[in-house]
Biopython code that builds the backbone (N, CA, C, O; Angstrom):
import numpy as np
from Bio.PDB.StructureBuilder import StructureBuilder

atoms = [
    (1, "UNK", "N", (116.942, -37.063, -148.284)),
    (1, "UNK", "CA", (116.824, -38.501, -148.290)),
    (1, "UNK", "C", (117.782, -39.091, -149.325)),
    (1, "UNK", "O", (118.592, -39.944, -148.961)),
    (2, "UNK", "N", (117.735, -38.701, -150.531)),
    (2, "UNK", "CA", (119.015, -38.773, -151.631)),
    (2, "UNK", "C", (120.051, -38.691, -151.290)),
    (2, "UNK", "O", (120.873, -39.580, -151.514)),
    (3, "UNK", "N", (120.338, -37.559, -150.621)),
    (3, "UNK", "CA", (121.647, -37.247, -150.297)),
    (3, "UNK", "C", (121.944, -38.315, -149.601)),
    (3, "UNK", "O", (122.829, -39.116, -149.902)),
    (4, "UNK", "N", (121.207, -38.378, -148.621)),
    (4, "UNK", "CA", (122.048, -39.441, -147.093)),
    (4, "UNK", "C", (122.111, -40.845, -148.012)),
    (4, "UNK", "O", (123.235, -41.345, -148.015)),
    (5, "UNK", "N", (121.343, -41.394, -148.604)),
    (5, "UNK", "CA", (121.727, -42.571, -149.356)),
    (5, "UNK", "C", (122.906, -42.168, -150.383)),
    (5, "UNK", "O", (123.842, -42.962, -150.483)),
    (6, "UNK", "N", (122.913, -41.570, -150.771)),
    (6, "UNK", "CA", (123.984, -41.370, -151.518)),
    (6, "UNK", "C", (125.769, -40.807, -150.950)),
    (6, "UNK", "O", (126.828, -40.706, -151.568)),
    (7, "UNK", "N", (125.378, -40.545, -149.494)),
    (7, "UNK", "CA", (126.487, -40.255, -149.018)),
    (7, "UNK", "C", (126.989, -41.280, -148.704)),
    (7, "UNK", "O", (128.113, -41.708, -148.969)),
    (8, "UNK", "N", (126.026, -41.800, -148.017)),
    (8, "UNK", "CA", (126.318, -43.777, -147.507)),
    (8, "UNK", "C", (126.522, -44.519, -148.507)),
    (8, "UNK", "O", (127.200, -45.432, -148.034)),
    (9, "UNK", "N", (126.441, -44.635, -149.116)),
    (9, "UNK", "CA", (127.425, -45.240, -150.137)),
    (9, "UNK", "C", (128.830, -45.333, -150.726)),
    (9, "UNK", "O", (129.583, -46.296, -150.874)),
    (10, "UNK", "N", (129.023, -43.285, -151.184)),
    (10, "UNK", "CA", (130.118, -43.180, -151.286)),
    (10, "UNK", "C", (130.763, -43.861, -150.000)),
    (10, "UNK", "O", (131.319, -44.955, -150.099)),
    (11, "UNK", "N", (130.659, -43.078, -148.605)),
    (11, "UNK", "CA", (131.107, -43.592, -147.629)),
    (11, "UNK", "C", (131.596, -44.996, -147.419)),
    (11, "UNK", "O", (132.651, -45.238, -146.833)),
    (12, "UNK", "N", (130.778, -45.937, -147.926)),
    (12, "UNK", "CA", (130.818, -47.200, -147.790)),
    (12, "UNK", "C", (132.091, -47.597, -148.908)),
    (12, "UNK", "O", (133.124, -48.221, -148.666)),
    (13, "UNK", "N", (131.607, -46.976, -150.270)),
    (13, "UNK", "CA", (132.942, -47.497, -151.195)),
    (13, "UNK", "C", (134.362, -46.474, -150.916)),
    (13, "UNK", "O", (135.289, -46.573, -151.721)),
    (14, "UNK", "N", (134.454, -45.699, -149.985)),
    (14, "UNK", "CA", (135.740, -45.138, -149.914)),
    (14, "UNK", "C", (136.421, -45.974, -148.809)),
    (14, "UNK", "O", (137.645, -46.077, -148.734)),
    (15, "UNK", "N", (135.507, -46.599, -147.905)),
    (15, "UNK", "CA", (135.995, -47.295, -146.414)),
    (15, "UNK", "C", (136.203, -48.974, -146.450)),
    (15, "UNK", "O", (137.090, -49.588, -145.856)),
    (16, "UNK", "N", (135.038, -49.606, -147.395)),
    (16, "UNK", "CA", (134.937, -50.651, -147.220)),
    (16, "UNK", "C", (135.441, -52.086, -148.415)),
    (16, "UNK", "O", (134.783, -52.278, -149.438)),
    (17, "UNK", "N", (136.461, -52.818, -148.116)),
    (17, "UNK", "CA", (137.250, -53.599, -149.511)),
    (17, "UNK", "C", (135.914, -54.476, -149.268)),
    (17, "UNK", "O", (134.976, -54.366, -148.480)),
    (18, "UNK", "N", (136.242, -55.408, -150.302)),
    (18, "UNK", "CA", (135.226, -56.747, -150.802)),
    (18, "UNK", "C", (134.955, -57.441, -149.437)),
    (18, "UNK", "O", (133.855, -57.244, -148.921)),
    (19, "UNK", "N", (135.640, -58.042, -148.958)),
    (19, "UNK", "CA", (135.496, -58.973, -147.928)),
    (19, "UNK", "C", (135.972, -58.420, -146.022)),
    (19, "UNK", "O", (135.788, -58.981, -144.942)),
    (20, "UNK", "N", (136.618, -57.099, -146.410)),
    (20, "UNK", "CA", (136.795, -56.705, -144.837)),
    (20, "UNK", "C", (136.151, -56.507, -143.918)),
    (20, "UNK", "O", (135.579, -55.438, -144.131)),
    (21, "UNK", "N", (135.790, -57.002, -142.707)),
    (21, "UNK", "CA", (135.066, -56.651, -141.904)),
    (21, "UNK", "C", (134.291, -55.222, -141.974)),
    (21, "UNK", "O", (134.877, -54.252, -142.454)),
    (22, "UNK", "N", (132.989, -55.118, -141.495)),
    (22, "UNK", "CA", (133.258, -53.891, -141.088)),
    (22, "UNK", "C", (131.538, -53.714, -140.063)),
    (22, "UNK", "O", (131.023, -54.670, -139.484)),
    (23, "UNK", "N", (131.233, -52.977, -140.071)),
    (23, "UNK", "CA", (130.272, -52.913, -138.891)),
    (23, "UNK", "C", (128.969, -53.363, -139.063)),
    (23, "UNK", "O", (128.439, -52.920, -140.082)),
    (24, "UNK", "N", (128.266, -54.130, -138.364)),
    (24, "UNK", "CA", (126.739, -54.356, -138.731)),
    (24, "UNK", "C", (125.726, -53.974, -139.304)),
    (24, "UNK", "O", (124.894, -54.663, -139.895)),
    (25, "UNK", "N", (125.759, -52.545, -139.114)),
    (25, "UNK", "CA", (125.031, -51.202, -139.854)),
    (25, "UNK", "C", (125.058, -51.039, -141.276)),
    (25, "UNK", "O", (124.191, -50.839, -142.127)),
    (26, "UNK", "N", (126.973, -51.255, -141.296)),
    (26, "UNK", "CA", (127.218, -50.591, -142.655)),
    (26, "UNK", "C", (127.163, -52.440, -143.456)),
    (26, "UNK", "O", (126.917, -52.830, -144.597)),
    (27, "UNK", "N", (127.390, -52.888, -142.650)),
    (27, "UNK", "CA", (127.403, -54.623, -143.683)),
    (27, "UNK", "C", (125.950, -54.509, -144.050)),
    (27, "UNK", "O", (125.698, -55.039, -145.133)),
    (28, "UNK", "N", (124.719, -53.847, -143.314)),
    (28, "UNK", "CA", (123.314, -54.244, -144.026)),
    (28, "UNK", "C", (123.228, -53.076, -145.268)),
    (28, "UNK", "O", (123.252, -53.023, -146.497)),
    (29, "UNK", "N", (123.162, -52.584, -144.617)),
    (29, "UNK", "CA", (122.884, -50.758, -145.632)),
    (29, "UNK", "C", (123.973, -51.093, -146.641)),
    (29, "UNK", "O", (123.697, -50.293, -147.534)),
    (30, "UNK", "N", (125.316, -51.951, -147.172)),
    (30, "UNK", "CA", (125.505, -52.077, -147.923)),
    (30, "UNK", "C", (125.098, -52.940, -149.146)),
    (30, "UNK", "O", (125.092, -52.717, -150.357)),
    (31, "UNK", "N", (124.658, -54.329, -148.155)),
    (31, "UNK", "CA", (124.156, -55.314, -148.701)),
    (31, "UNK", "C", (122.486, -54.798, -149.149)),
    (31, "UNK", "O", (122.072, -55.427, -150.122)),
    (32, "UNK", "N", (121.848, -54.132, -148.786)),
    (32, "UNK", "CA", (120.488, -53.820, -149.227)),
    (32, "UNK", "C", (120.509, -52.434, -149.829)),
    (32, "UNK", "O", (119.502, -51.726, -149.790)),
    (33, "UNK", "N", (121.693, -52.015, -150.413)),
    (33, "UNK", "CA", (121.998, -51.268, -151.898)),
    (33, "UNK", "C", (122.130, -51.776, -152.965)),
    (33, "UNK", "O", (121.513, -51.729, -154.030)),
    (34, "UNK", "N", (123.261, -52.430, -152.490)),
    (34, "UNK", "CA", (123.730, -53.924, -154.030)),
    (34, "UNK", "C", (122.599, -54.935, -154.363)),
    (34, "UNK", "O", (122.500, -55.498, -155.453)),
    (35, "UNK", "N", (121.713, -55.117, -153.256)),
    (35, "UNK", "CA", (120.309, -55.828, -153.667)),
    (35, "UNK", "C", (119.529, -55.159, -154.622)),
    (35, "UNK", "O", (119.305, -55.635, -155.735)),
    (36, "UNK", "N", (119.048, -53.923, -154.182)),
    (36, "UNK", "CA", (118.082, -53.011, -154.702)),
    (36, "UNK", "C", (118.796, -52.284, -155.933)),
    (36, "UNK", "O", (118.123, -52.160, -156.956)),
    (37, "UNK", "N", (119.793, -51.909, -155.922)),
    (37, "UNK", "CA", (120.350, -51.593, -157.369)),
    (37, "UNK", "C", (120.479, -52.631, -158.449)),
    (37, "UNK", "O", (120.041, -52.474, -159.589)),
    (38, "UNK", "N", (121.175, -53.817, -157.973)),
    (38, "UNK", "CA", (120.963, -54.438, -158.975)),
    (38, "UNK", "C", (119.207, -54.469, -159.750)),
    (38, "UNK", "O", (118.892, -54.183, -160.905)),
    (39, "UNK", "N", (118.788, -54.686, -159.201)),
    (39, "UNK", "CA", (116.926, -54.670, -159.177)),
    (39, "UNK", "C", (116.997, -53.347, -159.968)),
    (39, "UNK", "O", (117.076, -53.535, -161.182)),
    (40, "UNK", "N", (116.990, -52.109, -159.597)),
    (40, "UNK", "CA", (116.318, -50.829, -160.121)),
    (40, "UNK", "C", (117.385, -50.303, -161.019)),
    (40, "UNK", "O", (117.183, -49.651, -162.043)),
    (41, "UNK", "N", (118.427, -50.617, -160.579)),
    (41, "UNK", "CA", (119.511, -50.098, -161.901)),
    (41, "UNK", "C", (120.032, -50.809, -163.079)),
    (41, "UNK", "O", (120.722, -50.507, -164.053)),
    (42, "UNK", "N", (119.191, -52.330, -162.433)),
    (42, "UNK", "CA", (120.322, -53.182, -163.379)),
    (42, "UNK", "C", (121.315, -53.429, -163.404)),
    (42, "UNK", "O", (121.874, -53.853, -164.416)),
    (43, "UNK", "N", (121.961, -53.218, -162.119)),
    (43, "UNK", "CA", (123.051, -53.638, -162.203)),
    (43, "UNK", "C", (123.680, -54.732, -162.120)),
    (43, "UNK", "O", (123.295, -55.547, -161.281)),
    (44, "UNK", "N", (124.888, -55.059, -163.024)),
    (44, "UNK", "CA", (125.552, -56.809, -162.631)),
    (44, "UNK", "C", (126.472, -56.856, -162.294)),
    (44, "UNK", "O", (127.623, -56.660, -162.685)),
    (45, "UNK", "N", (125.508, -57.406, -160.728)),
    (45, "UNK", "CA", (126.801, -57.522, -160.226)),
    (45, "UNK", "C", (127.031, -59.236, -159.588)),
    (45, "UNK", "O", (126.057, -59.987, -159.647)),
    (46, "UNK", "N", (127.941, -59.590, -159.185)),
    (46, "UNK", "CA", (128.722, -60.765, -159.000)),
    (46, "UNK", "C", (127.990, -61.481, -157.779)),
    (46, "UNK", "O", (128.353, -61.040, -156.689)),
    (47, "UNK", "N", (126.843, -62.698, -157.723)),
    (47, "UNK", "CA", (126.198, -62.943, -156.814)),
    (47, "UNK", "C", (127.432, -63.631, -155.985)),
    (47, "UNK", "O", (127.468, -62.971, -154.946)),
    (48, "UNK", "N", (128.099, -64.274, -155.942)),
    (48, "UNK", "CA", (129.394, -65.421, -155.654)),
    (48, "UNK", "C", (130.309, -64.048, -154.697)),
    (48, "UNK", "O", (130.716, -64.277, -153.558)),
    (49, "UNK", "N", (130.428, -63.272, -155.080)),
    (49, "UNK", "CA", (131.097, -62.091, -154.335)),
    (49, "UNK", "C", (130.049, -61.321, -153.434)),
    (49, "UNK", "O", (130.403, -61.267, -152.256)),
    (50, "UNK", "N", (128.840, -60.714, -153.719)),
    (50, "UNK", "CA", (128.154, -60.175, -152.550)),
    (50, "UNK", "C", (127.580, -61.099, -151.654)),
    (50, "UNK", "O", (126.849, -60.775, -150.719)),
    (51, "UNK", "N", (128.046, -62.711, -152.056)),
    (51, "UNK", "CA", (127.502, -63.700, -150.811)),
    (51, "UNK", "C", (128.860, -63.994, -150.024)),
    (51, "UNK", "O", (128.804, -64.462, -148.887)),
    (52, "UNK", "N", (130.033, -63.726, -150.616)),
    (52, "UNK", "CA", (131.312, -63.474, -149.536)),
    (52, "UNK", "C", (131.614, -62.251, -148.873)),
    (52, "UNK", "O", (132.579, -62.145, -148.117)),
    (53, "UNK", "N", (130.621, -61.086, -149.193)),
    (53, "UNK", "CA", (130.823, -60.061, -148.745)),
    (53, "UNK", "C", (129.513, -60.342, -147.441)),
    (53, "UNK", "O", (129.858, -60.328, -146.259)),
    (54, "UNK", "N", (128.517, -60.506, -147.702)),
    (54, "UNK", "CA", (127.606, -61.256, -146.660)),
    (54, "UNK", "C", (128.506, -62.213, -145.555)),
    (54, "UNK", "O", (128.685, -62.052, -144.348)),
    (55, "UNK", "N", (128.902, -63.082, -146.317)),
    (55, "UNK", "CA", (129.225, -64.288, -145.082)),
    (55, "UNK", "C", (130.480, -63.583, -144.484)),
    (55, "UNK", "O", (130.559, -63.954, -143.313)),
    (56, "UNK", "N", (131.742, -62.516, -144.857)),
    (56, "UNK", "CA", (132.701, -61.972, -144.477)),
    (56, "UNK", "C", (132.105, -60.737, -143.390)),
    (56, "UNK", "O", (132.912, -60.144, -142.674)),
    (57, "UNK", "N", (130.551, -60.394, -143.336)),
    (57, "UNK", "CA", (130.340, -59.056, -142.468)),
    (57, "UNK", "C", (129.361, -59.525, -141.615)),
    (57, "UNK", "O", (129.465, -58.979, -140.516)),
    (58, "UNK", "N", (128.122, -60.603, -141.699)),
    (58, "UNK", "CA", (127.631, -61.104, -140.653)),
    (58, "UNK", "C", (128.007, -61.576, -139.498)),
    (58, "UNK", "O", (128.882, -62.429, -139.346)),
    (59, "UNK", "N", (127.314, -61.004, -138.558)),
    (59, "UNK", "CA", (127.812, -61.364, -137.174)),
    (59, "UNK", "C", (127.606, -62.541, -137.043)),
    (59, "UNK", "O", (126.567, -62.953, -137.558)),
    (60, "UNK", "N", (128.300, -63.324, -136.473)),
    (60, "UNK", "CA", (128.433, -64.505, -135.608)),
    (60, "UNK", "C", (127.014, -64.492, -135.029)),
    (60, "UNK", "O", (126.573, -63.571, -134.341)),
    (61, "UNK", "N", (126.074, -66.035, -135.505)),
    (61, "UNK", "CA", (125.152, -66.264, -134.548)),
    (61, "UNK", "C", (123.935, -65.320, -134.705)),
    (61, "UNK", "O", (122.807, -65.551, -134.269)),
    (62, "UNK", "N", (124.321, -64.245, -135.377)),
    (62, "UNK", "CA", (123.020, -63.284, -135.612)),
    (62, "UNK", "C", (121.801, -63.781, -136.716)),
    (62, "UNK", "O", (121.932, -63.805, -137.940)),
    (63, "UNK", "N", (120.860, -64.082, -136.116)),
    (63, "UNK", "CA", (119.776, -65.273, -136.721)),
    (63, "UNK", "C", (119.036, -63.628, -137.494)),
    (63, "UNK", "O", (118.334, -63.699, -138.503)),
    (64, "UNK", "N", (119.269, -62.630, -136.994)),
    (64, "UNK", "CA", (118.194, -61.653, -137.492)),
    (64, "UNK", "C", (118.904, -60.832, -138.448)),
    (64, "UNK", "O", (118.182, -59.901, -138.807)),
    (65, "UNK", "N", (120.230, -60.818, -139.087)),
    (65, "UNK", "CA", (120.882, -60.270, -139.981)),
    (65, "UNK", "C", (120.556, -60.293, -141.518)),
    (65, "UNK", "O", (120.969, -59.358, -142.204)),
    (66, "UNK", "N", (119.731, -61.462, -142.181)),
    (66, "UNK", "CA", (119.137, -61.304, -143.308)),
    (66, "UNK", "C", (117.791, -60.539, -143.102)),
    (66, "UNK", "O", (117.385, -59.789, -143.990)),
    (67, "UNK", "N", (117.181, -60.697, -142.086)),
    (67, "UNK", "CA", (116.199, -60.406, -141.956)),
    (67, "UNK", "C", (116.179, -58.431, -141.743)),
    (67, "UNK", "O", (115.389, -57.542, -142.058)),
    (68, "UNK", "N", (117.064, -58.470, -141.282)),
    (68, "UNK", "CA", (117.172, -56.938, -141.304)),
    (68, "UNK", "C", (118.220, -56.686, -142.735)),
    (68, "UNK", "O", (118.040, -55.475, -142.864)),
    (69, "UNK", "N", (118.797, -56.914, -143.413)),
    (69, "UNK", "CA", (118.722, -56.657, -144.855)),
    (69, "UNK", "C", (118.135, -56.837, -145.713)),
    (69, "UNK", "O", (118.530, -56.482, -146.824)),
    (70, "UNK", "N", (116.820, -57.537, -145.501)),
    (70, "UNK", "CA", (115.699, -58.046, -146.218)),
    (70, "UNK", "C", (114.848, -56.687, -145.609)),
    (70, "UNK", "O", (114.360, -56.137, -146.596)),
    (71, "UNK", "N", (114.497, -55.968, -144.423)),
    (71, "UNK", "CA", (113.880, -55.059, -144.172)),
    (71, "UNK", "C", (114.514, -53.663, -144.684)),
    (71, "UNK", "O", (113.854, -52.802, -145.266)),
    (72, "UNK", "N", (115.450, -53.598, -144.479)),
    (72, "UNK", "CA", (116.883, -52.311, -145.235)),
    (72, "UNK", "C", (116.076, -52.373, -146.793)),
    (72, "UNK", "O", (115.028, -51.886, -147.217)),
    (73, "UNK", "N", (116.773, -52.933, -147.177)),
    (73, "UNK", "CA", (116.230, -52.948, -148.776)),
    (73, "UNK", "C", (114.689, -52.864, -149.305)),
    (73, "UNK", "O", (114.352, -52.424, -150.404)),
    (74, "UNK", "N", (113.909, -53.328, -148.397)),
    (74, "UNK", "CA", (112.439, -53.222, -148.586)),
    (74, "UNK", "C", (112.445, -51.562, -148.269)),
    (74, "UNK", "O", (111.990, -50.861, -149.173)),
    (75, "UNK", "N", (112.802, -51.062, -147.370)),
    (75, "UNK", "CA", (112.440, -49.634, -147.051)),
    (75, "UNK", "C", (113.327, -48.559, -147.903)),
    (75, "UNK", "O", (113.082, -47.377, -147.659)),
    (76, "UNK", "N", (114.419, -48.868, -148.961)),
    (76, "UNK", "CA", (115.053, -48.681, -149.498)),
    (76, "UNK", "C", (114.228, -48.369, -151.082)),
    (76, "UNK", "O", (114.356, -47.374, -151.795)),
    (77, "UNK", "N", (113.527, -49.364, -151.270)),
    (77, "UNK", "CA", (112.610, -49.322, -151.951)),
    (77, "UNK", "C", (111.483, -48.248, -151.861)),
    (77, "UNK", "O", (111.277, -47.315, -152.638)),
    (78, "UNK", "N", (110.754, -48.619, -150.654)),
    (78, "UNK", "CA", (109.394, -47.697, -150.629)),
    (78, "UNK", "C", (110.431, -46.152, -150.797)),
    (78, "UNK", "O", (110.125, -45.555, -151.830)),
    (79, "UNK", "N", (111.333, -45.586, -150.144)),
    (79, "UNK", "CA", (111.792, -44.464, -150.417)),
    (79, "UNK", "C", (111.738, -44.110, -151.655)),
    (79, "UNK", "O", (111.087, -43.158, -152.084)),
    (80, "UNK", "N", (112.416, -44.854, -152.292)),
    (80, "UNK", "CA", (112.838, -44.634, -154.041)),
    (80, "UNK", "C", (111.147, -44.553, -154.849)),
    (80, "UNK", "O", (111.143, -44.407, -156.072)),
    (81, "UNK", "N", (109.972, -44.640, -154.210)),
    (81, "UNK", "CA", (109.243, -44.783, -155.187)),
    (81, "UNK", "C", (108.793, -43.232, -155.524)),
    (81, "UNK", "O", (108.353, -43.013, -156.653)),
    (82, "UNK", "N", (108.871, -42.367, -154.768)),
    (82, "UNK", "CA", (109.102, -40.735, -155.086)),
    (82, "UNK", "C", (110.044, -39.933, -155.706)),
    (82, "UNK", "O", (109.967, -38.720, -155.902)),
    (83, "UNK", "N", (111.162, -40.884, -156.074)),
    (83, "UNK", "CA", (112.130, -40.249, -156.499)),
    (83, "UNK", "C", (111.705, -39.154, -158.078)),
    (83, "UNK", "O", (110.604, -38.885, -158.557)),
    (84, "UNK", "N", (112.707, -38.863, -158.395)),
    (84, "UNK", "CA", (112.710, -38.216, -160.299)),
    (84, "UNK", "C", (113.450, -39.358, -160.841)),
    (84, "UNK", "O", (113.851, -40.290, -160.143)),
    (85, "UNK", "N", (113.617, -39.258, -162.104)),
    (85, "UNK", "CA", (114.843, -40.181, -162.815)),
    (85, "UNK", "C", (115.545, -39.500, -162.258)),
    (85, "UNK", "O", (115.949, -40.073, -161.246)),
    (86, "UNK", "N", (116.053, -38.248, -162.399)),
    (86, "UNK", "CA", (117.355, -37.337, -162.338)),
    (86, "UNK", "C", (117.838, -38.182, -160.590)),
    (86, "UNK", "O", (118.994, -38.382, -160.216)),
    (87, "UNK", "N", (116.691, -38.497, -159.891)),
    (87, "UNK", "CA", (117.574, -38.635, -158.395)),
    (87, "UNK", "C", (117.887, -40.352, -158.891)),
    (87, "UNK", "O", (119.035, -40.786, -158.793)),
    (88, "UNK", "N", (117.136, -40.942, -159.241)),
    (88, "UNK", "CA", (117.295, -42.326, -159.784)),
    (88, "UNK", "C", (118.411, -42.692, -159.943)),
    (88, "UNK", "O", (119.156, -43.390, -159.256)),
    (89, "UNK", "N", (118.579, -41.954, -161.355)),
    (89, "UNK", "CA", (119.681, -42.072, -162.363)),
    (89, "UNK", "C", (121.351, -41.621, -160.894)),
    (89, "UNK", "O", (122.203, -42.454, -160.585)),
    (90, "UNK", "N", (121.298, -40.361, -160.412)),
    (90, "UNK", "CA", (122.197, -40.274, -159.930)),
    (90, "UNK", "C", (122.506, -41.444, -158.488)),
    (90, "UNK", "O", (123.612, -41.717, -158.021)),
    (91, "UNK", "N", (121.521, -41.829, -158.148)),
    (91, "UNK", "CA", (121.668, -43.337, -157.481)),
    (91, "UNK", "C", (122.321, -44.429, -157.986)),
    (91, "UNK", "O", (123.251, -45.076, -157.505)),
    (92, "UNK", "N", (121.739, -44.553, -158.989)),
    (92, "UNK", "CA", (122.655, -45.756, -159.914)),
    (92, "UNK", "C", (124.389, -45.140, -160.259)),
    (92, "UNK", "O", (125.522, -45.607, -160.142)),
    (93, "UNK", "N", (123.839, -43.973, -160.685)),
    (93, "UNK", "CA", (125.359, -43.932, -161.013)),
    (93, "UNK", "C", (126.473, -44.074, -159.589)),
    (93, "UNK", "O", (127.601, -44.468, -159.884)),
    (94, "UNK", "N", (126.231, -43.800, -158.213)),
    (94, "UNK", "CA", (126.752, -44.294, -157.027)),
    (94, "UNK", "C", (126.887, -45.470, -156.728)),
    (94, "UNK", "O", (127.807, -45.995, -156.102)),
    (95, "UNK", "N", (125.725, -46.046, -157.287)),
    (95, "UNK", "CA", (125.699, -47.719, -156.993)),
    (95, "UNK", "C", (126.308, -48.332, -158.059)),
    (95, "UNK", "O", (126.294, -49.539, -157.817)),
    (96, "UNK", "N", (126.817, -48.128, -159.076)),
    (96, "UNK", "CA", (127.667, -48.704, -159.823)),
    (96, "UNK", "C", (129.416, -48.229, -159.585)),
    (96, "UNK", "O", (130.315, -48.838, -160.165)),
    (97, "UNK", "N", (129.559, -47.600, -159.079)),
    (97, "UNK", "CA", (130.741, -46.891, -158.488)),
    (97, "UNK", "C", (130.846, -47.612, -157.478)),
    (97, "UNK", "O", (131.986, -48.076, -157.454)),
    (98, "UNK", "N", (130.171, -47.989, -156.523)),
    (98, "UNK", "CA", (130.456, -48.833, -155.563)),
    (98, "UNK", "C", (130.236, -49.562, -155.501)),
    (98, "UNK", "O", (130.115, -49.993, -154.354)),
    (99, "UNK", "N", (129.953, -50.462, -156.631)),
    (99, "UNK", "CA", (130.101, -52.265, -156.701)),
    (99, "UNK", "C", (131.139, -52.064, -157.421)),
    (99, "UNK", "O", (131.662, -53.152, -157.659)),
    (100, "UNK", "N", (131.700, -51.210, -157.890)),
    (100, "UNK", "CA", (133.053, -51.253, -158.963)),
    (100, "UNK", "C", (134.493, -51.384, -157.420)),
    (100, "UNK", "O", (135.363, -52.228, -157.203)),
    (101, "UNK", "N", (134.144, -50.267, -156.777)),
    (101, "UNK", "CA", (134.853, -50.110, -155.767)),
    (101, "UNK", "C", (135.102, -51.317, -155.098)),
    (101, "UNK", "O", (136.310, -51.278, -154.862)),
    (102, "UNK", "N", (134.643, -52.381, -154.653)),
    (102, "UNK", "CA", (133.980, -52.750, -154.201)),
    (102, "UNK", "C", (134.304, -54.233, -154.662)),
    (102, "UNK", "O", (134.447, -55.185, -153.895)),
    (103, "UNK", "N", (134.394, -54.267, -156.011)),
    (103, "UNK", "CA", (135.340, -55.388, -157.027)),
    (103, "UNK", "C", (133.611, -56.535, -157.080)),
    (103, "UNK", "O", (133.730, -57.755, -157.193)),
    (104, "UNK", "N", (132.632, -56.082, -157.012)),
    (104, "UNK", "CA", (131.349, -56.684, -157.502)),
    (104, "UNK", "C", (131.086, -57.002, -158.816)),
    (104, "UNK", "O", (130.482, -58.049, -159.052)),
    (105, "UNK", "N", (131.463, -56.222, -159.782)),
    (105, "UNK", "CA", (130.939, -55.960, -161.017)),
    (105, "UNK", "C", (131.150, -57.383, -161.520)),
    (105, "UNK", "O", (132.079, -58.010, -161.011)),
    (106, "UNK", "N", (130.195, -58.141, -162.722)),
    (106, "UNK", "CA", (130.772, -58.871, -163.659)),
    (106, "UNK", "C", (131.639, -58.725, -164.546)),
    (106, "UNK", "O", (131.395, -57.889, -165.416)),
    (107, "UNK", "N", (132.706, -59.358, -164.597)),
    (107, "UNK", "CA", (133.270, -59.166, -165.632)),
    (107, "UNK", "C", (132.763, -59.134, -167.228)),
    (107, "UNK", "O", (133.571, -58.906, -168.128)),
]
sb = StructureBuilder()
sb.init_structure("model")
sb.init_model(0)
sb.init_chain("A")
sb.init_seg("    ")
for serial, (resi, resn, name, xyz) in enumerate(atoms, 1):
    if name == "N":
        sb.init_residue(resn, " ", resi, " ")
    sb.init_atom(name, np.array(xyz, "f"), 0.0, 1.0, " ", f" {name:<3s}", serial, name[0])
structure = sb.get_structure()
């Protein structure tokens, strides 16, 4: 379960720039990482940029696209509540790698 979240990610920050298109799947599962990390890792990252990375990957007309990154990230959650730190910690450290990637971070 670690792994695959953690592969999807890398995946996501080796494939995907700030604002480029890219597929429905990967626009939620990205957007309901950068949600939930910021949350569990603390991370800061740039709300003004993951809402152009939102409005740059939502489909046209798709009324159910928050709503299924609002469900992504909720189940994103219940996963993580079994984790160790050790799987935690190595989550965050992916999820800060790929809001870096990614050009999220605050300055």
């Amino acid at each position: 379960m670690l792994k695959a979240a953690l592969a999807s990610l890398l995946l996501i920050a080796a494939t995907a720039p700030a604002v480029a298109a890219v597929d429905r799947a990967t626009a939620v599962s990205t957007l309901a990482g950068l949600y939930n990390s910021a949350d569990v890792c603390n991370l800061s990252i740039s709300r003004a940029k993951v809402d152009a990375y939102r409005d740059a990957n939502a489909p046209s007309g798709d009324a159910m696209f928050n709503v299924d990154v609002f469900q992504a990230t909720h189940a994103l959650y219940a996963k993580q509540k079994d984790w160790t730190k050790d799987q935690t910690d190595a989550y965050c450290k992916t999820a800060a790698e790929t809001a870096k990637t990614l050009g999220m971070n605050l300055p």
